[in-house]
C-alpha positions in Angstrom: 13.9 65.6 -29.6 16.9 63.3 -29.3 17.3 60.3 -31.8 20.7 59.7 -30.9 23.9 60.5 -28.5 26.7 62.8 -29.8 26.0 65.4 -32.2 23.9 63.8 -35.1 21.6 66.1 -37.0 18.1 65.5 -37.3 18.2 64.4 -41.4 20.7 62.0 -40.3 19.1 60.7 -37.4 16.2 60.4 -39.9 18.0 58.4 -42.7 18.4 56.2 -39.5 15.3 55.6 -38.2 14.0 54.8 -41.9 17.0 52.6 -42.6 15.9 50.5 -39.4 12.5 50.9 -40.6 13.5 49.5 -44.0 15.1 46.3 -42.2 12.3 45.6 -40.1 9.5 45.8 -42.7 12.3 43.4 -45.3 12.2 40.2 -43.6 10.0 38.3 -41.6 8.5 39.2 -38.7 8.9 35.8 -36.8 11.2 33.2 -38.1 10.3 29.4 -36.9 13.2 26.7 -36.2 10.7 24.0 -35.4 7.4 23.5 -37.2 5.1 21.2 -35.6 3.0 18.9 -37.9 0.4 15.9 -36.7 -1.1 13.0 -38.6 -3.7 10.7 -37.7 -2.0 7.8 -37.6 1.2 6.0 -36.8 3.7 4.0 -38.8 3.5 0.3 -38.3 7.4 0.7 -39.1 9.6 2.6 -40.5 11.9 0.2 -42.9 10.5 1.6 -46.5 10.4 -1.6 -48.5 7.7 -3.7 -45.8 4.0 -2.6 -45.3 2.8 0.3 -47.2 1.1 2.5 -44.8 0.3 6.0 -45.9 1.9 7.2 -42.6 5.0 5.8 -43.2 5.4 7.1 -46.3 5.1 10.5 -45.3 8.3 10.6 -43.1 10.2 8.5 -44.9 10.1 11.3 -47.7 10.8 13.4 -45.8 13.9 11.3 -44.7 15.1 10.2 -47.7 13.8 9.8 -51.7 12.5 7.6 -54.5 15.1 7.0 -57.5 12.4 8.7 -59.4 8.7 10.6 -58.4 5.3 12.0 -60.3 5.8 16.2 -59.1 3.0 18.2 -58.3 1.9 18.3 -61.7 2.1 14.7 -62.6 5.5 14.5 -64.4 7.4 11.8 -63.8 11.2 13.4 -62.1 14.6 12.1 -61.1 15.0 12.7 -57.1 17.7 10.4 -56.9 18.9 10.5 -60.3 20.4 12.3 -62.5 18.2 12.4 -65.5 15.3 9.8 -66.6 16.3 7.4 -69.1 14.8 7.5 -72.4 14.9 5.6 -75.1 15.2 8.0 -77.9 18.4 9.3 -75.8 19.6 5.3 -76.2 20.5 4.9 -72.3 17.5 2.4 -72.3 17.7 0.0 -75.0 15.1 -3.0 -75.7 17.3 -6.4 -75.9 16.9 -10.1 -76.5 17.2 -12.4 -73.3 18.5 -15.7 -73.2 15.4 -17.5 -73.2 14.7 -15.2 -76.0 12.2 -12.9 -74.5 12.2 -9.3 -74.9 13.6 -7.3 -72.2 14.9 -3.8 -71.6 18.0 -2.4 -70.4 18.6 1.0 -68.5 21.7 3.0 -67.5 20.7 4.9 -64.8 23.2 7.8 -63.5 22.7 8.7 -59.4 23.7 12.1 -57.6 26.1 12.2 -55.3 24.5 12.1 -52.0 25.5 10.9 -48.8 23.5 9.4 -45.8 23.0 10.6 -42.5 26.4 9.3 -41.0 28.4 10.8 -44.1 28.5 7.4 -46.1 27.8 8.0 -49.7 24.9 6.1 -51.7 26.1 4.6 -54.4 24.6 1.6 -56.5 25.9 -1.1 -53.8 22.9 0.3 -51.6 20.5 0.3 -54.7 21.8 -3.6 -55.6 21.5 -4.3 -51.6 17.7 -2.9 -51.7 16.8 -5.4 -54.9 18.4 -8.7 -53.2 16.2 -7.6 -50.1 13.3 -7.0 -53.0 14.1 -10.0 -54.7 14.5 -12.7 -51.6 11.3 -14.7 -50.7 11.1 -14.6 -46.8 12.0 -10.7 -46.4 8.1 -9.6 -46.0 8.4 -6.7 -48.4 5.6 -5.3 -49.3 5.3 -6.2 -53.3 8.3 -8.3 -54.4 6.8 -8.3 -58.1 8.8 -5.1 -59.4 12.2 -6.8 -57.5 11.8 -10.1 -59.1 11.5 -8.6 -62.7 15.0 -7.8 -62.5 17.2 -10.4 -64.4 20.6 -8.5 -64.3 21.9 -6.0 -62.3 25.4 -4.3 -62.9 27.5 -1.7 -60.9 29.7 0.8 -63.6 31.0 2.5 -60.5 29.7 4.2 -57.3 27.1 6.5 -59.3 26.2 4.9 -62.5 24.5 1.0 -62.9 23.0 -0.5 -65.1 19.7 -2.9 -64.9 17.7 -5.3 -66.9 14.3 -6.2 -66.5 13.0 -9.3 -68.2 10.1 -7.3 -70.1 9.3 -4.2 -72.0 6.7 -2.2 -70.2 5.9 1.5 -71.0 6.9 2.9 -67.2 10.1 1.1 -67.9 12.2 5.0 -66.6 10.6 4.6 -63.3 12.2 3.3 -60.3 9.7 4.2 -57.1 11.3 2.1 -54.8 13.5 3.8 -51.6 16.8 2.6 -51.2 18.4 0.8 -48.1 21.6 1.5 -46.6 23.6 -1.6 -47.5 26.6 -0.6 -44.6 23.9 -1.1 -42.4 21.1 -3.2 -43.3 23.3 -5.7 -45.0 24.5 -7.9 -41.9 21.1 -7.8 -40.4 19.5 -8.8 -43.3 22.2 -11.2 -44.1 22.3 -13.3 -40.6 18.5 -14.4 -40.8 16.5 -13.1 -44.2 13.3 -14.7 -42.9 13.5 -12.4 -39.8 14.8 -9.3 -41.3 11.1 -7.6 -40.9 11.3 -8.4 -37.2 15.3 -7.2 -36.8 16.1 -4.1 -39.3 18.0 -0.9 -37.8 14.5 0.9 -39.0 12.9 -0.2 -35.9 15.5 -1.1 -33.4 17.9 1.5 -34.1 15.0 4.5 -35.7 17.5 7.6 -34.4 20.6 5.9 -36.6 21.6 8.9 -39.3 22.9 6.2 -41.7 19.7 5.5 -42.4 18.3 8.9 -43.9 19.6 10.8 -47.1 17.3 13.1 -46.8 17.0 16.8 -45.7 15.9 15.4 -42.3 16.9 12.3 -40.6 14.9 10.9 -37.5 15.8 12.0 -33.7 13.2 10.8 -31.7 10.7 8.5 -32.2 8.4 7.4 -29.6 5.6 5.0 -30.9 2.1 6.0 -31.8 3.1 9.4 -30.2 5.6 11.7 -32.2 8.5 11.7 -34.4 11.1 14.5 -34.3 13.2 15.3 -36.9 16.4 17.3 -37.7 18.2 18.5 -40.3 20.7 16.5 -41.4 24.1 17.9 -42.1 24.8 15.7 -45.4 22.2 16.6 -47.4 22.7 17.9 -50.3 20.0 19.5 -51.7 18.2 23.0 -50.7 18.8 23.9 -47.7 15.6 22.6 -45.7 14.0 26.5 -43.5 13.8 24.4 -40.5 16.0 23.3 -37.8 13.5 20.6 -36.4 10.4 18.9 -37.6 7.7 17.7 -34.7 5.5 15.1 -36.0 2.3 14.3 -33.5 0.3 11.3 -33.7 -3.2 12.2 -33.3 -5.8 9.0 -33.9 -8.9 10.9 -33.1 -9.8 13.2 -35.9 -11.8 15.6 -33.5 -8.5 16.1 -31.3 -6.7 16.5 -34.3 -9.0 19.7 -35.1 -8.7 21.2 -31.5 -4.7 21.0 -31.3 -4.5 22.6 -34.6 -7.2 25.4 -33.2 -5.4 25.8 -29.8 -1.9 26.2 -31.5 -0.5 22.9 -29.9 -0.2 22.2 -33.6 1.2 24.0 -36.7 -0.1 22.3 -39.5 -2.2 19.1 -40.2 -0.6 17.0 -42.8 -3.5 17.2 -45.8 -3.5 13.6 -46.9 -3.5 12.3 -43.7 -5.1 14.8 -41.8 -8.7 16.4 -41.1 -11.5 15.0 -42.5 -13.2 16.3 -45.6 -16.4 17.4 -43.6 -14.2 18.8 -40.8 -12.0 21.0 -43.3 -15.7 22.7 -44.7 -16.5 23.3 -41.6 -13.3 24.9 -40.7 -13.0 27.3 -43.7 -16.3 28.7 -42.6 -14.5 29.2 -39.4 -10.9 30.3 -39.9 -11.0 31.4 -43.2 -8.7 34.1 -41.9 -5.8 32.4 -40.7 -6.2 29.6 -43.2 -6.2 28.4 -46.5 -8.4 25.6 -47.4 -7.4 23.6 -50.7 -9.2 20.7 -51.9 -7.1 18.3 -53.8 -8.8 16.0 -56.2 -6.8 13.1 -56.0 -6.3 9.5 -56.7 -6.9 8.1 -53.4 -9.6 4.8 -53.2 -11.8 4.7 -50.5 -13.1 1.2 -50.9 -14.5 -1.8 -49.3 -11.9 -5.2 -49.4 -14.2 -8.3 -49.8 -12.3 -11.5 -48.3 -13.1 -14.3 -50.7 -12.1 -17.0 -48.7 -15.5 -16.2 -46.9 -18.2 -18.7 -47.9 -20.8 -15.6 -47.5 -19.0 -13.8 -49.9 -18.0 -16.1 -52.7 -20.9 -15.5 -55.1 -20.3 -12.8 -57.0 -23.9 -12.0 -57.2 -23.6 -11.2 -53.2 -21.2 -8.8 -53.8 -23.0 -7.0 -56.5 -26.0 -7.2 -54.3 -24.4 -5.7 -51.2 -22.6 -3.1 -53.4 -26.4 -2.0 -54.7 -27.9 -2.0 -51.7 -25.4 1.2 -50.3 -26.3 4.9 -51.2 -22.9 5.8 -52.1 -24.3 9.4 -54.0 -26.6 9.9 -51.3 -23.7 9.4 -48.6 -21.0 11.5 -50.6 -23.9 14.7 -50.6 -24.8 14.6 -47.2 -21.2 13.8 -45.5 -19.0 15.2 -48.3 -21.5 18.2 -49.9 -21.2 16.0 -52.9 -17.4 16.5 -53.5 -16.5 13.0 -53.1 -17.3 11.8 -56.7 -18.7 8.1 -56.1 -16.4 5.4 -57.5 -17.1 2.7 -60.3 -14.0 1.1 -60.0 -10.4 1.9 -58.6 -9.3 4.2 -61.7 -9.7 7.4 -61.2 -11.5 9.9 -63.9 -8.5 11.9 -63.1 -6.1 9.5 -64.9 -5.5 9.2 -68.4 -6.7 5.4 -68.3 -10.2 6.0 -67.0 -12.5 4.3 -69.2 -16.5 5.3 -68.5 -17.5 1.8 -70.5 -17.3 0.1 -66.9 -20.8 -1.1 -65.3 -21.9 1.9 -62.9 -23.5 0.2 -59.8 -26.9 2.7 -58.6 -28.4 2.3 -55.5 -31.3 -0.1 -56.5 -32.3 -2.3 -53.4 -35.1 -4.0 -54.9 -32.6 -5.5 -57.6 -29.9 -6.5 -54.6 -32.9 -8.5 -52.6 -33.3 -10.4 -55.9 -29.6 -11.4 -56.3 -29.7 -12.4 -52.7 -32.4 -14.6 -52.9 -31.0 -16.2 -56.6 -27.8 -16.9 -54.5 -29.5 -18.5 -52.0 -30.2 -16.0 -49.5 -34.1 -16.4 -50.3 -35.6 -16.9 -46.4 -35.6 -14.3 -44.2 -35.5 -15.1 -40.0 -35.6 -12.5 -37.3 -35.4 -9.8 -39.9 -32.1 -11.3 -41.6 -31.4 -13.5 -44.5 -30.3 -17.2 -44.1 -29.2 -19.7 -46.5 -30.4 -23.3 -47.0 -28.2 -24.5 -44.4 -29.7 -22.2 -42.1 -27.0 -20.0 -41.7 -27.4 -16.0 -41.1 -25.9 -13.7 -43.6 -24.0 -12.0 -41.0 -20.6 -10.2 -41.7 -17.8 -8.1 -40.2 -17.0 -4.4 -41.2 -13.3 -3.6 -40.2 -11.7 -0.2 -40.2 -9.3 2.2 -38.9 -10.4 3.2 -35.0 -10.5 7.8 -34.5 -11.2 8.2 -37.9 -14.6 9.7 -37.7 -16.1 10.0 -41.3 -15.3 6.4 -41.8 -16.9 5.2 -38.9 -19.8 7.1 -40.0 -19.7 6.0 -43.3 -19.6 1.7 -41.9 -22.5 2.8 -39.5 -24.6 4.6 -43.1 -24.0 1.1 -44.6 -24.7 -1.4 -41.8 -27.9 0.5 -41.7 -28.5 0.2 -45.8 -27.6 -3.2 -45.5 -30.3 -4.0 -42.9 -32.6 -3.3 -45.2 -31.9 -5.9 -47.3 -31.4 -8.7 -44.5 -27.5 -8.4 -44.2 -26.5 -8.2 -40.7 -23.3 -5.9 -40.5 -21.2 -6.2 -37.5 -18.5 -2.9 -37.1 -15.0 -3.3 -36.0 -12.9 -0.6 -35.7 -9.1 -1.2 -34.9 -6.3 1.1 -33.9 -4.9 2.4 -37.9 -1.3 0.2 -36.8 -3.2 -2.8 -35.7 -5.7 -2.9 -39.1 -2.5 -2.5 -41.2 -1.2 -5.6 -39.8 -4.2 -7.5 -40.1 -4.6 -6.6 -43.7 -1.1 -7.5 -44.5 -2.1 -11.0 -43.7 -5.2 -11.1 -44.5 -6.8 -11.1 -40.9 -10.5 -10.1 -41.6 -13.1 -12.5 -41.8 -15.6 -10.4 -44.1 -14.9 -7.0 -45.2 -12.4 -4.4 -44.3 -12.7 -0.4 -45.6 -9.5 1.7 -45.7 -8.0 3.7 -49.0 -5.2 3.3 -51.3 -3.1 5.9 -52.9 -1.8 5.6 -56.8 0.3 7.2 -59.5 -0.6 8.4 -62.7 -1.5 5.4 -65.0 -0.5 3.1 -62.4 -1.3 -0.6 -63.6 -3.0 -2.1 -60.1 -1.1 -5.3 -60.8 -0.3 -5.3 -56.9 -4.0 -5.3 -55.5 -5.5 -7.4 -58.4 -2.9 -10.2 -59.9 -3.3 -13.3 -58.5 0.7 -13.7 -58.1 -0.1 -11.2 -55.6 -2.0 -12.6 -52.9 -0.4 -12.7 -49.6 0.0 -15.8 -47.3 2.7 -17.5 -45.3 4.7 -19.0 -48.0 5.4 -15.4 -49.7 6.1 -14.0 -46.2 2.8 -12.1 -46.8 4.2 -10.1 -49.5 1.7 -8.6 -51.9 -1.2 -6.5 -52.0 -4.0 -8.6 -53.1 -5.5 -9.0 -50.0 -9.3 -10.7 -51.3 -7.2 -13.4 -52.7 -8.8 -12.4 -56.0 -8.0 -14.9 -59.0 -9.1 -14.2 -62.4 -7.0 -15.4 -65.1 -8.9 -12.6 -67.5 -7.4 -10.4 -65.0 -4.0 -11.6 -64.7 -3.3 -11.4 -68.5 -5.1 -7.6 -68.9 -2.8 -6.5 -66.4 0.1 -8.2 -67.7 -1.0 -6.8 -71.2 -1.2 -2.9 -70.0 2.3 -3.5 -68.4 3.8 -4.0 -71.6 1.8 -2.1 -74.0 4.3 1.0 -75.2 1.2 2.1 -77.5 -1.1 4.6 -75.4 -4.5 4.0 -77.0 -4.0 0.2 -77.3 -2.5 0.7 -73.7 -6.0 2.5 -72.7 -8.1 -0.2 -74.3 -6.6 -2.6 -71.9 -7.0 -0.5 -68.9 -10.8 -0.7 -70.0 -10.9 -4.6 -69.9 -9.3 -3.9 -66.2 -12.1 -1.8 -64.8 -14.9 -3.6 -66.7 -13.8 -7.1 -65.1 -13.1 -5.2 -61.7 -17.1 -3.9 -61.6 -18.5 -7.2 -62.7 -16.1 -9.0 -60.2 -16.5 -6.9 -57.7 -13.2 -8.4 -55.6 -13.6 -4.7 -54.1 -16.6 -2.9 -53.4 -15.7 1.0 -54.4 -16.8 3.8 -52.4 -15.4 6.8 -53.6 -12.3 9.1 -55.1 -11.1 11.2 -52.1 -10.7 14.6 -52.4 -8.1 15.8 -49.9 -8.8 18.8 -47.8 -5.6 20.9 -47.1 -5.7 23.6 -44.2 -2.7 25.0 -44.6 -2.1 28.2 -42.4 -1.0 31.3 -44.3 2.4 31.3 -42.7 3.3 28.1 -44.5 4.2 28.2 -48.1 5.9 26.3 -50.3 3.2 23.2 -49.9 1.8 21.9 -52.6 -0.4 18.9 -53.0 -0.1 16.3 -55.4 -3.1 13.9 -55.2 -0.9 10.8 -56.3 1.1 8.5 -54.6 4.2 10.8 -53.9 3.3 13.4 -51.5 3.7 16.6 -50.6 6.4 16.1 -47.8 8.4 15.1 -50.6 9.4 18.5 -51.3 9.8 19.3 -47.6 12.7 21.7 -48.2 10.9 23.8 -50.0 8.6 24.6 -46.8 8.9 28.0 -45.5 7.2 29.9 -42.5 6.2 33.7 -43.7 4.5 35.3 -41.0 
């Protein structure tokens, strides 16, 4: 037998075939340059600071960073920064302000990093992203954190140095993403009331000045797929793959066979399968799949608009919140590992307080606060008012998502029962984003949010942050709740450095949130990740900052 031309002996031909065997069996069999990942829904845009879609959120980490982020493990971490300021280490200092307020000041220290087009960050883009924060017509999201900002002052390219004008005990986190001043700046300087409508984000997506990250955008066509690709200024790790396919998939069921047929790599887990698909799946695929269920803090809730005349009573609300099944719904569409909410904090955080009123499903009781609000005469099988009116309402929520269209239809159902005619509406995810943002629902809308760790919901609850046209729709409050209770327990938690007294404050939160009932909660996601065995190097978070944050560190093993 021949191994070999030329006169090798057989021992050496055999120290040959087991070297080659030795470098086959040491590194991968299969090496991917492009992974392909797909998401149920698409970004309404992609500038960081206006809307807050989950969507977005997930390629913009992967596109650029957060000054600072809550890991995998709920530690607060620099991305952007060199190391958190602290107190004790005196590059945060609590000072007197001129109207003689306490404030506190912060030296923060950035990494050098450079975006897409090779122009370095430096504190002129992080001063450029707070005037953009800070300016009344630019439609950002929450302007609160921005306008908090008294004094602002550039040490040099890397190091600044800010003041806000109070003491509050997240005072080393900065979550906000930064904007590339050498290109935003003009735009946002020749109109600031249009800036929403004009920035590079959407006109100019494929721009490389306008990622930092280990990927910057290539392609984007809208509510279809983003590609990206590696950009060759980042600094960090060394991201394993050349190119990054995002699909847009609405339909959840579609989503499930392009992931089964291969068409699909991987389904991003917080915006991905359902929880009922992913149970079913395991049973299925357990082979070729791991299934992990992420407890997280993500709200699925019910907004109430308040400006509704139906609505206004809070005894209505309570009534309509006892009159759904949520336990019954979580069992029998979840297998019971949706834990059913009581208000929007989480018993995962550190601030859940269990003193709150728990709402049961106890009809008889909401037919009693229908009828003490007015609601006592019941025509063609639904209540009416004095006036005559019919208590009818709209549902809206996000189109292709099946679970929550199942959930609305479960509750227009329960709600029949008690003489409330639910009407469903379910909109395209981009489309109900919008609406919310300015408040465009006439009666009740049902979507999630997503939180940190011993996040104050100062943005969804504070009466300073109610949208409308004045603000340029900025905030998150989108009931147009206004409780001045409210408004000072959230101001109070802000600024509370003391945990316990912090935590007592919390509780005056959630108890005025479930006797309110501004929001109707549903339940605390859990969030299924079916991640193939390939992939490694995912890890979910359950918080605000998610996975793709960490995109570098994704691998294919096969």
């Amino acid at each position: 037998m021949r191994f070999g031309a030329g006169n090798a002996t057989l021992p050496s031909m055999m120290r040959r075939l087991l070297l080659l065997l030795f470098t086959l069996f040491s590194f991968p069999a299969f090496a991917k340059d492009e992974l392909v990942l797909a998401m149920t829904q698409a970004p309404g845009t992609m500038n960081p600071l206006i809307s807050s879609m989950l969507a977005k959120s997930l390629i913009q980490n992967m596109i650029a960073r957060p000054v600072t982020a809550y890991d995998p493990d709920w530690n607060l971490v620099c991305l952007v920064c060199v190391e958190l300021p602290s107190i004790e280490k005196k590059t945060a200092r609590i000072v007197t302000l001129a109207d003689g307020r306490q404030g506190i000041e912060t030296d923060v220290a950035l990494k050098p990093m450079k975006w897409g087009d090779g122009t370095p960050v430096t504190a002129k883009d992080i001063a450029f992203t707070l005037e953009v924060g800070k300016h009344p017509l630019s439609g950002v999201a929450s302007s609160e954190g921005y306008r908090r900002i008294v004094k602002f002052e550039i040490k040099d390219d890397l190091h600044f140095t800010v003041t806000t004008d109070r003491v509050t005990f997240d005072y080393n986190s900065f979550d906000f993403q930064i904007l590339p001043a050498h290109i935003e700046k003009p735009i946002f300087e020749a109109n600031p009331a249009e800036y929403r409508n004009k920035t590079a984000y959407d006109t100019d997506s494929t721009n490389p000045g306008l990622a930092f990250g280990p990927y910057r955008i290539a392609e984007l066509v809208p509510g279809n797929r983003i590609v990206l690709a590696q950009n060759p200024h980042w600094t960090g790790e060394k991201p394993h793959f050349e190119r990054i396919v995002v699909k847009i998939i609405e339909n959840t069921a579609a989503l499930e066979a392009n992931l089964i047929s291969g068409n699909v790599d991987y389904v991003l887990g917080e915006l991905g399968l359902s929880l009922d698909q992913a149970l079913a799946f395991e049973k299925r695929h357990k082979d070729k799949y791991n299934v992990l269920y992420k407890p997280a803090l993500i709200y699925e809730h019910i907004d109430v608009n308040l400006d509704n005349p139906l609505l206004k009573d809070r005894r209505v609300r309570q009534a309509i919140l006892l009159s759904i099944d949520r336990k019954a719904i979580s069992e029998k569409l979840f297998e019971g590992k949706q834990p059913v909410a009581n208000s929007d904090i989480s018993p995962l955080d550190p601030m859940y307080s269990p003193t709150a009123r728990h709402y049961g499903y106890d009809p008889a009781a909401a037919k009693k606060l229908l009828e003490e609000a007015g609601f006592a005469t019941i025509r063609n099988g639904f209540r009416t008012n004095a006036a005559g009116e019919r208590f009818s309402i709209e549902i809206t929520t996000t189109a292709g998502n099946r679970i929550r269209e199942q959930v609305a239809q479960v509750i227009q159902s329960q709600l029949r029962q008690v003489g409330i005619e639910l009407r469903l509406k379910a909109e395209p995810p981009r489309i109900f984003s919008e609406a919310l943002n300015r408040r465009n629902f006439t009666g009740l809308a049902m979507y999630a949010w997503v939180s940190r760790p011993q996040g104050v919901p100062r943005s969804t609850l504070h009466s300073q942050e109610i949208p409308t046209a004045k603000n340029a729709w900025s905030g998150q409050n989108y009931p147009a709740y206004a409780n001045p209770e409210m408004d000072k327990a959230l101001d109070g938690a802000e600024r509370e450095l003391d945990r316990e007294k912090r935590r007592a404050l919390f509780g005056e939160i959630q108890k005025l949130y479930a006797e309110d009932l501004p929001v109707l909660p549903l339940f605390f996601r859990v969030d299924p990740f079916v991640i193939p065995k390939a992939l490694k190097g995912v890890r979910p978070t359950g918080t605000l900052n998610s996975s793709t944050l960490w995109i570098e560190q994704w691998r294919w093993e096969e």
